[in-house]
Every structure is written in C-alpha cells, then in structure tokens.
GUNULUM-869839 format. One record per residue (C-alpha): x, y, z; residue number from 1. Coordinates in nm, 3 decimals. Example, Ala and Ser with C-alpha at 12.3 -4.5 7.8 and 13.67 -1.06 7.14 Angstrom:
<sites>
((1.230 -0.450 0.780) 1),
((1.367 -0.106 0.714) 2),
</sites>
This chain:
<sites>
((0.000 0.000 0.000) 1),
((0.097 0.378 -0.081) 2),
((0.037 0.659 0.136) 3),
((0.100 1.006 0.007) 4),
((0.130 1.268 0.321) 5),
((0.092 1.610 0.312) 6),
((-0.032 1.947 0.494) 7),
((-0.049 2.303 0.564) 8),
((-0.183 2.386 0.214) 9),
((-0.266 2.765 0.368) 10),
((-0.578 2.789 0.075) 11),
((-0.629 3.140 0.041) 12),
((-0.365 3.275 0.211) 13),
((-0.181 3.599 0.079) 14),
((0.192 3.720 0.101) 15),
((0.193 4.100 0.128) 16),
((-0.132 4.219 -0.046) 17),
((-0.033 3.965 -0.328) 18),
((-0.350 3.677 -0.373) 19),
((-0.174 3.340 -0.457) 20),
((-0.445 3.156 -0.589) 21),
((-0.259 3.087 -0.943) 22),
((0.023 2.881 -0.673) 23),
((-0.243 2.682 -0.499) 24),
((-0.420 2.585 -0.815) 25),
((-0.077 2.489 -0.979) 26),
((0.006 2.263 -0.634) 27),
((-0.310 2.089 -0.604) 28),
((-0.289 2.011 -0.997) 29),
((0.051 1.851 -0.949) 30),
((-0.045 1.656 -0.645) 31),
((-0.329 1.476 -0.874) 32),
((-0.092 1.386 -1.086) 33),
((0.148 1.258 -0.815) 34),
((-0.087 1.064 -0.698) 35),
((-0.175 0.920 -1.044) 36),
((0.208 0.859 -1.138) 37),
((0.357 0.687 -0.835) 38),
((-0.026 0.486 -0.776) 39),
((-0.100 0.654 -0.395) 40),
((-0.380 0.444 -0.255) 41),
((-0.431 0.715 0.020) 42),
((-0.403 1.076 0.072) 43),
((-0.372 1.180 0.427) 44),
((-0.406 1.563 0.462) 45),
((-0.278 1.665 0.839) 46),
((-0.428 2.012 0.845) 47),
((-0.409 2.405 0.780) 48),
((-0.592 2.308 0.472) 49),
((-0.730 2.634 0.484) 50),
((-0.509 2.981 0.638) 51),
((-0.839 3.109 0.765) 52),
((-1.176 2.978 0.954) 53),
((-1.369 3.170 0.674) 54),
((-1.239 3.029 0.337) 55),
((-1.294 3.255 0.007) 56),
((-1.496 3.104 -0.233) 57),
((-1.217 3.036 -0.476) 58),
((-0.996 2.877 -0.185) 59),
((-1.343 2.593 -0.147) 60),
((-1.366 2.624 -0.504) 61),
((-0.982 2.489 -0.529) 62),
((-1.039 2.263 -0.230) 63),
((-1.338 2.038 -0.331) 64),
((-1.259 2.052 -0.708) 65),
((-0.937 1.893 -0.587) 66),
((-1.130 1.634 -0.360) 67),
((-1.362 1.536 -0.698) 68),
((-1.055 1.497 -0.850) 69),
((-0.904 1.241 -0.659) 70),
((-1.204 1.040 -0.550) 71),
((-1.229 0.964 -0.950) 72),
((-0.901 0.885 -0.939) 73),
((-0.747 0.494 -0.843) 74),
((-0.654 0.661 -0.517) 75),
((-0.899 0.444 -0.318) 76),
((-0.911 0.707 0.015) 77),
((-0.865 1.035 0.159) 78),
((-0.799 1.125 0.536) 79),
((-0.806 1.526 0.595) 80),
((-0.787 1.657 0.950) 81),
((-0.816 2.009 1.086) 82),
((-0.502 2.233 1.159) 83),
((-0.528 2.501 1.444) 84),
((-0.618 2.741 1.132) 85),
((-0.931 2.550 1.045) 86),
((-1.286 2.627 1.138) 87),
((-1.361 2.250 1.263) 88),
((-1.725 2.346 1.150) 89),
((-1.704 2.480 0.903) 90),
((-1.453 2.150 0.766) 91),
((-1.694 1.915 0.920) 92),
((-1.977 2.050 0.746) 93),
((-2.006 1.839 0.402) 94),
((-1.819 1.543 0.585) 95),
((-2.124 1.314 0.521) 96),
((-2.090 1.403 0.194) 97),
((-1.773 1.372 0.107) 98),
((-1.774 0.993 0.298) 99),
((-1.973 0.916 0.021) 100),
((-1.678 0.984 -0.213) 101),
((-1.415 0.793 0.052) 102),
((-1.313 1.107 0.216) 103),
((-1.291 1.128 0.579) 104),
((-1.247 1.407 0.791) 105),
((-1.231 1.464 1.144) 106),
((-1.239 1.792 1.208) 107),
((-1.248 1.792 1.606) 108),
((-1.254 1.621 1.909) 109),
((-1.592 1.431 2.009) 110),
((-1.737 1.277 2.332) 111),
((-1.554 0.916 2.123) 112),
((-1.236 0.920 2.080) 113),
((-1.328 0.599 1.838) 114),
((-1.451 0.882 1.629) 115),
((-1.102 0.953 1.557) 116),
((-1.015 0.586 1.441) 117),
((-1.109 0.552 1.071) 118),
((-1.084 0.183 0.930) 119),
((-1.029 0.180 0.565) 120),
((-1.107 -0.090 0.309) 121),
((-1.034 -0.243 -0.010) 122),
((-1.248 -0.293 -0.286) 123),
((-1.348 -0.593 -0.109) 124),
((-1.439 -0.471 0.194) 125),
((-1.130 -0.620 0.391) 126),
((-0.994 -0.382 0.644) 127),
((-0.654 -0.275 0.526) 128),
((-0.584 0.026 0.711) 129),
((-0.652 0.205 1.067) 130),
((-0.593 0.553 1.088) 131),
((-0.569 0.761 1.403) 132),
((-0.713 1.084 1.246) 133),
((-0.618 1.309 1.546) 134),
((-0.729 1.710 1.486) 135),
((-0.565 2.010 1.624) 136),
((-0.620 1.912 2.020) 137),
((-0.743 2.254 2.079) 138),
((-0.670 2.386 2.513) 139),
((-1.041 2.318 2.604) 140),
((-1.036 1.964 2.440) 141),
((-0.773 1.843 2.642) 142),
((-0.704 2.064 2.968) 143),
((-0.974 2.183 3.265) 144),
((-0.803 2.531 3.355) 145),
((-0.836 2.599 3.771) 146),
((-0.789 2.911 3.923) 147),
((-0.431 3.021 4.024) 148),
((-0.278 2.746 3.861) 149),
((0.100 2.850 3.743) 150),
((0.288 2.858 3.359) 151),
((0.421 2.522 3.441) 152),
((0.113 2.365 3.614) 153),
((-0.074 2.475 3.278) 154),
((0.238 2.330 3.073) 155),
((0.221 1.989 3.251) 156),
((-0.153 1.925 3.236) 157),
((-0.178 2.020 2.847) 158),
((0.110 1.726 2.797) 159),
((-0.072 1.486 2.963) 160),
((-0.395 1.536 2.792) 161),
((-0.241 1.522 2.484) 162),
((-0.037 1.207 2.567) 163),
((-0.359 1.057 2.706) 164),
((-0.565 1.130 2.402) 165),
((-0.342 0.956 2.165) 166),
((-0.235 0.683 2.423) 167),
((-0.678 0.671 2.380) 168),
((-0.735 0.649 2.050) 169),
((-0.446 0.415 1.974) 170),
((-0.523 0.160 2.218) 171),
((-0.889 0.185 2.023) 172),
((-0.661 0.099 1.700) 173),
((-0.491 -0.126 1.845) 174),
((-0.846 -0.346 1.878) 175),
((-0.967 -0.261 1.549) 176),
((-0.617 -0.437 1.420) 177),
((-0.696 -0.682 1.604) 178),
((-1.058 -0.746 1.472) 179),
((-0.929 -0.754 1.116) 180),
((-0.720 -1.026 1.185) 181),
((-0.375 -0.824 1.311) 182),
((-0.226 -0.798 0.989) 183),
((-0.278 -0.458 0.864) 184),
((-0.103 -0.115 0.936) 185),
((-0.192 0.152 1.166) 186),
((-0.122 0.499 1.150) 187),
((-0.156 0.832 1.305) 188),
((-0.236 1.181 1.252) 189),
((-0.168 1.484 1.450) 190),
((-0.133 1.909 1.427) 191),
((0.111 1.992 1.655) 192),
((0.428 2.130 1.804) 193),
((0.710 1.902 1.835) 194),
((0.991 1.911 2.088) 195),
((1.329 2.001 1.866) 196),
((1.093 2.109 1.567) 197),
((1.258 2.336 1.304) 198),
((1.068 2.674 1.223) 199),
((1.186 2.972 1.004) 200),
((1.149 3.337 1.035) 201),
((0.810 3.420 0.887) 202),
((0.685 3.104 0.770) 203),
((0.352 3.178 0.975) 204),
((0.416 2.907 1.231) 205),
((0.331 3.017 1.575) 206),
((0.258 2.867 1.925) 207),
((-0.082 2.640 1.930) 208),
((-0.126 2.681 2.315) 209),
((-0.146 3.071 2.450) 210),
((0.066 3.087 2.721) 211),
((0.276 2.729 2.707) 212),
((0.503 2.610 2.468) 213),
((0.389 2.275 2.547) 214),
((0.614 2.106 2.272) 215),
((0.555 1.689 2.227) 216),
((0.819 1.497 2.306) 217),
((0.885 1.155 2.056) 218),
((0.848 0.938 2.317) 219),
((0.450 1.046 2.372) 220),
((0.332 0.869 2.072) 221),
((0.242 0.525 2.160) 222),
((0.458 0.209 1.953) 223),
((0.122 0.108 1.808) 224),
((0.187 0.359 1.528) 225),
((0.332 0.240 1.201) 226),
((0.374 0.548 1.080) 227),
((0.335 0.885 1.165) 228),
((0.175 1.205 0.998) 229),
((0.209 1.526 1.125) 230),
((0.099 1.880 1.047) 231),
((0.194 2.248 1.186) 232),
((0.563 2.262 1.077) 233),
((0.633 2.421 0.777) 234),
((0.999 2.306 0.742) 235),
((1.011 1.887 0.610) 236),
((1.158 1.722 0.902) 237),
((1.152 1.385 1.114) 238),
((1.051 1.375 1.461) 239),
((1.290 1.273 1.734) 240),
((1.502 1.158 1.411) 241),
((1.254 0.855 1.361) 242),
((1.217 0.755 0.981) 243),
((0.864 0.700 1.005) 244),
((0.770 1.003 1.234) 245),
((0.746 1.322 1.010) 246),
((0.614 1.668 0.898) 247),
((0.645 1.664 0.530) 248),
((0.644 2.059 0.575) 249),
((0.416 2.322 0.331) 250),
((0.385 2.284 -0.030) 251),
((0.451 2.604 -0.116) 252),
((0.687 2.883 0.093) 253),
((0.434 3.061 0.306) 254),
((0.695 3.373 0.374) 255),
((1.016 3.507 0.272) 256),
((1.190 3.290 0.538) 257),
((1.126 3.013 0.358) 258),
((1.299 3.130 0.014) 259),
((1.494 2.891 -0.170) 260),
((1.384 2.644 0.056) 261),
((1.333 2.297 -0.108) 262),
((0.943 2.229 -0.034) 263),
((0.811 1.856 -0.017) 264),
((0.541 1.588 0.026) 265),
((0.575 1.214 0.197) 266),
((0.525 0.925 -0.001) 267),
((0.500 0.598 0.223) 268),
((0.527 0.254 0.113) 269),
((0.356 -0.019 0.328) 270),
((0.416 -0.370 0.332) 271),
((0.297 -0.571 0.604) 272),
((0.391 -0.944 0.666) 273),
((0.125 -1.211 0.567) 274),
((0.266 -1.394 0.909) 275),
((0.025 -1.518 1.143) 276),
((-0.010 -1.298 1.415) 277),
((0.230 -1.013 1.249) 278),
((0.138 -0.664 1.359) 279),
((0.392 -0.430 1.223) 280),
((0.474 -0.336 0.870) 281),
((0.789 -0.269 0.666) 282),
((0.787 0.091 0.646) 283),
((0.967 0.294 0.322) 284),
((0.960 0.697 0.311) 285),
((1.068 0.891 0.029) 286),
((1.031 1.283 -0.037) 287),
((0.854 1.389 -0.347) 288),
((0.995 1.721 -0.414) 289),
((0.677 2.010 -0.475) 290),
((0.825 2.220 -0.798) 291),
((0.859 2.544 -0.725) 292),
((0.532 2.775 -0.879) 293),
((0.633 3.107 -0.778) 294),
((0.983 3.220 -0.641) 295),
((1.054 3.427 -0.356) 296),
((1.386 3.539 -0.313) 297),
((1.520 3.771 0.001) 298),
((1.812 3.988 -0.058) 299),
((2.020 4.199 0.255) 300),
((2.301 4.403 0.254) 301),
((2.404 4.735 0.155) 302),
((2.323 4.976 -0.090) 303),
((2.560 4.801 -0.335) 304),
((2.535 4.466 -0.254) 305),
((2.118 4.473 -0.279) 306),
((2.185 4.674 -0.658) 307),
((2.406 4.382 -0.775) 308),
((2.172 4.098 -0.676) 309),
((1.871 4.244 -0.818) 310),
((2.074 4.255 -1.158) 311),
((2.155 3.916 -1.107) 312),
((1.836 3.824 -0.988) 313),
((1.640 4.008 -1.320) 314),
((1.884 3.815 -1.574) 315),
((1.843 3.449 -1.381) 316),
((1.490 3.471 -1.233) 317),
((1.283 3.751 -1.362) 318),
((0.941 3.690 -1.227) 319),
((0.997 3.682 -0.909) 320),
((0.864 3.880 -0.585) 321),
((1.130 3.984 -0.378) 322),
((1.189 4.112 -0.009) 323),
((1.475 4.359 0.047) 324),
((1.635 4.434 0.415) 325),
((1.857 4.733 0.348) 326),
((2.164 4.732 0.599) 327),
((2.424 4.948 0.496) 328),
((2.574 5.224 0.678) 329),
((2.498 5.526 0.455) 330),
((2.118 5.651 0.549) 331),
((1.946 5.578 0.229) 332),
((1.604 5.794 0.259) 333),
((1.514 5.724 -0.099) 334),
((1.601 5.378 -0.072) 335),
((1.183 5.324 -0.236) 336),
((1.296 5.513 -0.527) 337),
((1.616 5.356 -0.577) 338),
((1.494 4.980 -0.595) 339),
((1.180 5.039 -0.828) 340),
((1.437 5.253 -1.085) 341),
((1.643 4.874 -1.050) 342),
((1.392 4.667 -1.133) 343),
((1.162 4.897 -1.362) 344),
((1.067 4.726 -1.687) 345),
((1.147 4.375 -1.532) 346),
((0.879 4.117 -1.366) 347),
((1.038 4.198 -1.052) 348),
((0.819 4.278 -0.803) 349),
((0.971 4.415 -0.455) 350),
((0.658 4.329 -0.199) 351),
((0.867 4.476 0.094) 352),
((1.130 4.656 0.171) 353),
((1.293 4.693 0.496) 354),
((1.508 4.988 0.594) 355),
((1.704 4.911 0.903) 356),
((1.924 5.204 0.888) 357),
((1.646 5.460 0.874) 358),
((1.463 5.265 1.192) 359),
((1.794 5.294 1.393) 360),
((1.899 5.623 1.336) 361),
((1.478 5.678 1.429) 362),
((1.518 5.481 1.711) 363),
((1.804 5.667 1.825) 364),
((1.616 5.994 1.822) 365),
((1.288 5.865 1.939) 366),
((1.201 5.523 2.139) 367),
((0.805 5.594 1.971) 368),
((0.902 5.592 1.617) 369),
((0.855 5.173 1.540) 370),
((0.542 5.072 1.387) 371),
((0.307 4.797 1.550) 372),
((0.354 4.636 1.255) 373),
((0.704 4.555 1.332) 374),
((0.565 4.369 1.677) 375),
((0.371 4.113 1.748) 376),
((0.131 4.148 2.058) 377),
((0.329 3.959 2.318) 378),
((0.666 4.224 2.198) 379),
((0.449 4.471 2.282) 380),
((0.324 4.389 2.621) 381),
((0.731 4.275 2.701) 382),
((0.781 4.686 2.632) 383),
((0.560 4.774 2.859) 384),
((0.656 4.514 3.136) 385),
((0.997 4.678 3.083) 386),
((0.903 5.008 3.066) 387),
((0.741 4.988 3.430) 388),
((1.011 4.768 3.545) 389),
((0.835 4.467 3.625) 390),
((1.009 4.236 3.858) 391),
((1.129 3.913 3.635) 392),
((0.970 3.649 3.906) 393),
((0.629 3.814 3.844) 394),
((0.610 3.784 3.437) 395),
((0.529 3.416 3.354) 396),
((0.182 3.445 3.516) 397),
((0.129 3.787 3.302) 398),
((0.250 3.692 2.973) 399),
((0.027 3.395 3.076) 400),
((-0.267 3.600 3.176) 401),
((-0.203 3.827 2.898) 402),
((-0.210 3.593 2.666) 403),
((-0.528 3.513 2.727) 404),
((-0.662 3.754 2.709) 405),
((-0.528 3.819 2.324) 406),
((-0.657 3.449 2.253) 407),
((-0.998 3.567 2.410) 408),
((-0.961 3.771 2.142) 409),
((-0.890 3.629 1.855) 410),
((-1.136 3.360 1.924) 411),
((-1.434 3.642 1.952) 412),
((-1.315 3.789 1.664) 413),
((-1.331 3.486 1.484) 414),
((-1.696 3.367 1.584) 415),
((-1.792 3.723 1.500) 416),
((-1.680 3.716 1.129) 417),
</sites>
C-alpha cells in the first residue's frame, strides 16, 4: 500500500497584499498527478488546509474541485484533519458528503475518541488500514483550567492530555487491528508542536497553546503507530530523528523565510507481513519534491550589494517577488525610489522593503518611532513590562494571563466574522 502525506496547504492565504491563488491551483494540480504517477492508494491531509476559519470562495472552489478529483481517481481514500487554522465546523460540514466519495475528515474532538479511528477498506471490503485521524487538540479539548494554577502547572496538564488522548485512540486501533485479523497497518495523525521542531522566520508558524510552549516529546506517541503524519511545521523534518515520524512541511513557501527552501510531500510505502499474528509493517519513506510555482527570493546588505543581486536576480529569475532588508551604513532615505528605478521594466516585483538604517537612526532619536507592525502582541506587552520595570519572578503568570486575554480575542473575533 501507498500513502501520500501532506499538509499546511494555507488555501487562500496571501503574502503582502499579493492573492496566490494561481500557486495553490498549480500545487493541487501537481499533487493529482502525483498521486496518479507513483499509484498513492491514500491521501492523508494533516491540516491548515485552509489559512483562515472563513475560506474565500475560490480557496473551497480549489479545495473540493481537488477532492472530486481524486475520488475519481485509483486513489482508493482520503484522510483530511483540521489544523489550528481551520474552522472545525465549518470543515466538518459536508463530511457526510464527502464519505460518500471515501473522504474522511475529522475535524475535532468528540465525546468518542473511536470517532477519531477511521478503518479503511479495499475494494473488497477487507480492512486494510486504521488511521488515528487526530485534529488540532485545541486547550479546552484536552485541559480543565483551575484558578491560580502556574505557567508550568498549565504546561504539565496540556502534555498529559495530549499524551492521554493519543495513548486513547491508539489503544482503540490497536483493537480494530486486532478485529481484522492483526495484519494490517496503523497509523496516526496529528497538528502539533514538536519538541526540537525546526521553524523559520516568517513562515507563519506560531505557538498552538497561549501561554505554554507545550512542545511533544517523541516518546509520547504510543509504539502502536506504524507510521506517523504530522501537520503544523512548515519546514520537512523527522521527529525525534525517527524515519517514520514526520512533517512533510508546506507545499509552497508561506513567507520570505522560507525562500529557496526545497518544499516537499511524503510518499509511504507499506508492506505488512502475511505472518500469522504479524502486527507491524515494513515501512519505506521517500520525499517527493513540490516544484517550485512562484519564487521568492530575500536579498540583505548594503546599498551596493542589494543593486548587484537584483541585476543578477532580473537576468536568472525575472518573475519573481522579492523582499529587500537594506543594511548598509549610509542613510538611504530614498532607498523606495532607488529599488523600483532597479527593477523597472522587469517582472520583478519588490513586496517589501525593509530599511534598518532609517529605523535605527529613528530609534536613536525617538524610542516611539517603530510601527506595530514591526511587533507582534506579546513584543508589545514585554515593552511595557519593561518600561514599568516589572520584577522578572512576576512575568510568567502575566504573559500567561495576557495571553489570554489576546486568545480571548482572537477567538471572539473569529466567531464574529
């Protein structure tokens, strides 16, 4: 059996005020036709399918077009769970739909955690997979919060809940392998944070749990699991170093971090042993490298330095978009004016530019003159911490209670919209 593995698709999501639709279409086509030419007899989809709980129309358009697609397809079954940037109900919505067509999707956590075990069949009807389709374990699903608990008290319990709810739903695959006779696979699905995992500078990423790093260790996933597939990370990387735990990483670069970065999907061969009473499989992994659809490129340096790699950048890659981070010594205060005369008559198209001279010489003259936009929420709250000289012992339990707060929200915001 072949298992393709992929997630954070990010549908819909835009880089700078640029729509990326044309990228998204062009990934989606090519992952048809991977799944055609190397004969995948399931998909598994590990979240962010979506970068917002309230999809475009062209983002579902791209989405279940894609779904038809494959369900014609020899590809026999599709798993898709949510990502922490999923509405779970607005994903579970069609779901008894799409079953129809051999798609699955578990979109959040029930009162069953067999709701989470999916037994797949051949054409049959012979059990030949289980799959522990486990969503984004969102705080509430896995954590009771009490009054005055600490950062680490918080830390410790959201662990354990997740370790429980997969030690759960395994042991509940574990018996379903066993009904079918002990001879087929099992594997497992998660969106999550990773102890060790590798993130890059604006790739999007960001903590799942307000408040707590709470970062899985390897050694939570139960042994039951043949393989594993994993969501959240946007870099391709295994888990703990294990061959068969992994985050195959985004299909396209979601930032300007992630330039020239090599992007990826999992293709998993299965072979299980027709032994009496075998219950592990011969696992193979391979990386399927996602072309490249539209390049980014990030150039730094001074005023000379940025000139000469846009002139390299126009003869070797002319349509691209392009970050610049200007830091030279001389104050360039037309530096604007400068880099659209460079690229003018080219497809180069500078999204952003970034003047780091100009902001410290500002900086030296003014503490006021940075833009929220440079901060994110919890960089601003740190200011003002420091500003009033906050003793160090007291800020865990207000960047905790802050942060909160912000997810309090974001999460109003969201059922509002």
């Amino acid at each position: 059996m072949k298992l393709l593995h992929t997630s954070d698709w990010h549908l819909g999501r835009t880089l700078y005020g640029r729509k990326r639709y044309a990228e998204f279409e062009a990934f989606l086509a090519w992952l048809a036709q991977a799944i055609d030419d190397h004969d995948v007899d399931v998909l598994l989809v590990a979240g962010d399918v979506f970068d917002t709980t309230t999809p475009s129309n062209l983002a579902q358009s791209l989405y279940y077009r894609f779904l038809c697609r494959v369900a014609s397809s020899r590809c026999r079954h599709v798993v898709v769970i949510a990502g922490n940037h999923d509405s779970p109900s607005f994903l579970d919505a069609p779901r008894e739909l799409l079953k129809s067509l051999n798609v699955h999707v578990v979109a959040s956590v029930s009162v069953d955690p067999a709701d989470e075990v999916i037994v797949l069949r051949d054409g049959r009807g012979d059990a030949e997979l289980v799959v522990c389709a486990v969503p984004y374990l969102r705080d509430r699903d896995i954590r009771t919060a009490e009054a005055g608990e600490s950062v680490q008290d918080k830390e410790r319990k959201l662990l354990e809940g997740i370790r429980e709810h997969y030690a759960r739903v395994c042991a509940l695959a574990e018996e379903a392998r066993r009904e079918a006779g002990g001879r087929i696979p099992v594997v497992g699905m998660g969106h999550l944070f990773t102890a060790g995992g590798r993130t890059l500078e604006g790739d999007g990423v960001r903590e799942l749990y307000v408040g707590s790093l709470a970062h899985v260790s390897a050694g939570m996933f139960p042994d039951t699991l043949d393989y594993l597939a994993l969501g959240h990370l946007h870099v391709p990387q295994q888990v703990g170093g294990a061959e068969t735990r992994r985050y195959c990483g985004s299909p396209i670069p979601m930032g300007f971090g992630e330039a020239g970065q090599a992007k990826s999907v999992c293709l998993v061969d299965l072979e299980t042993s027709r032994a009496e009473g075998a219950s592990t499989a011969a696992v193979r992994v391979s990386m399927l490298e996602v072309p490249l659809f539209q390049r980014l490129a990030r150039i730094r340096g001074d005023w000379a330095a940025i000139s000469a790699k846009l002139g390299d950048l126009i003869a070797q890659a002319p349509e691209s978009w392009v970050e610049i981070i200007y830091e030279g010594e001389e104050l360039v205060g037309d530096l604007r004016e400068r880099l659209e005369a460079c690229v003018a008559g080219s497809a180069i198209e500078i999204l952003r530019v970034r003047n780091n001279r100009v902001a410290e010489r500002a900086l030296e003259q003014s503490s006021c003159s940075e833009t929220l936009d440079d901060l994110a929420p919890a960089d601003v709250f740190l200011r003002c911490l420091d500003a009033h000289e906050v003793p160090e012992a007291q800020r865990p339990s207000l960047m905790a209670s802050f942060g909160e707060v912000v997810s309090g929200v974001l999460e109003s915001d969201a059922r509002a919209s």
